[in-house]
C-alpha positions in Angstrom: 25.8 -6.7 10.4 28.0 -7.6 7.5 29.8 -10.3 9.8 26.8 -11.9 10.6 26.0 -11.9 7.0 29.5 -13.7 6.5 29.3 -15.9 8.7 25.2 -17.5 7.7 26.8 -17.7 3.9 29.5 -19.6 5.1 26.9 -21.4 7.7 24.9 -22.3 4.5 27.5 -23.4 2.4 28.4 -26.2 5.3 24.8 -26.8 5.9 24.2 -27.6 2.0 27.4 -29.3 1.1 26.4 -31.7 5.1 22.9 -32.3 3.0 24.2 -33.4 0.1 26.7 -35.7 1.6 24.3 -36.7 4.2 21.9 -37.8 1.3 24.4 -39.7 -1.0 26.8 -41.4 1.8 25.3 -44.6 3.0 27.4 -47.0 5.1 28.1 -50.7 4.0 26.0 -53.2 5.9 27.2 -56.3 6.1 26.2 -58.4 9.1 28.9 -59.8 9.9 31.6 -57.3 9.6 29.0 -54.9 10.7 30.8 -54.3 13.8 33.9 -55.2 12.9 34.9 -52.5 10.7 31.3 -51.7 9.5 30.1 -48.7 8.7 26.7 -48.0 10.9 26.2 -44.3 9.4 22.7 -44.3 8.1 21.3 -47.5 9.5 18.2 -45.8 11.2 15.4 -48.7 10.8 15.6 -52.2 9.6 15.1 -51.9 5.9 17.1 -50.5 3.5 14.3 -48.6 1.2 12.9 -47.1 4.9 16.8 -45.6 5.7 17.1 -44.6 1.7 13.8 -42.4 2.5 14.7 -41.4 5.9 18.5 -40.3 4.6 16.9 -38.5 1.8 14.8 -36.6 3.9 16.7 -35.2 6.6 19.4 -34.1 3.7 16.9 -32.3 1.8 16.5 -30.8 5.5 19.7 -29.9 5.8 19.7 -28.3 2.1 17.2 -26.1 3.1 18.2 -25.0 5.9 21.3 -23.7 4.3 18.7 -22.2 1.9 17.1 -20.4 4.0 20.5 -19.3 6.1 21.2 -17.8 2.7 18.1 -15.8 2.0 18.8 -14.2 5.6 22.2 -13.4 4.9 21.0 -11.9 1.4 18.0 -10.2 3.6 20.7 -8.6 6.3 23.1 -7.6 3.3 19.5 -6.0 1.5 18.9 -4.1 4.9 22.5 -2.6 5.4 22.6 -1.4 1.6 19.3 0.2 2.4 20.3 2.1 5.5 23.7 3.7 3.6 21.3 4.5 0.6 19.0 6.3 2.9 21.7 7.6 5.3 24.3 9.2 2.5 20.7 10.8 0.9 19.9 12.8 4.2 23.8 13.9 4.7 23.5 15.0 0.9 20.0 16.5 1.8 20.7 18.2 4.9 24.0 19.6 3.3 21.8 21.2 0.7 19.1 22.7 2.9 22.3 24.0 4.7 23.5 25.9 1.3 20.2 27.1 0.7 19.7 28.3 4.1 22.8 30.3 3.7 22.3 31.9 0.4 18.8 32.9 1.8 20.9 34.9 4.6 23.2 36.0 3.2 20.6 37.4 0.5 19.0 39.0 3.3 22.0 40.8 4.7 22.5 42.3 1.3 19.2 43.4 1.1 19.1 45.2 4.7 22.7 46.9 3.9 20.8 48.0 0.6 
């Protein structure tokens, strides 16, 4: 479980850091070196405002999606701490009701030697 919790931080760190630059890069447009050595990354519809909007959006997407990759790597990494806690309490428990069921007979064969 701890590898999968490795791997969704690391998942959400690309997906965030992909958001970011996904909402700040904008190709150049210029029409007539457009497919020359243009850049056509981000060019979605014809106007700019509409592809500044559009390119905002789908980083902020991205962004939380590596949000919530994060809050299930911090939920798995919850869930395994959890299960030791409980596990190591029933090992310490069980070795104590094994102690005490000892001392009880070996109370007990004292007694019926007595």
């Amino acid at each position: 479980m701890k590898k999968s919790a490795i791997f969704l931080y690391l998942l959400s760190v690309g997906m965030v850091i992909f958001g970011f630059i996904t909402m700040y890069v904008y190709g150049d447009y210029d029409a007539e070196k457009l497919y020359d050595r243009g850049s056509k990354f981000g060019h979605i519809v014809g106007g700019d405002a509409y592809n500044y909007i559009i390119i905002g959006i789908r980083g902020v997407g991205w962004i939380i999606a590596g949000f919530i990759a994060a809050m299930m790597a911090t939920a798995i990494v919850i869930v395994d701490v959890i299960r030791e806690v409980v596990h190591s309490t029933n090992s310490a428990s069980d070795r104590s009701w094994r102690v005490s069921r000892d001392m009880v007979e070996k109370l007990d064969q004292v007694t019926v030697e007595k």
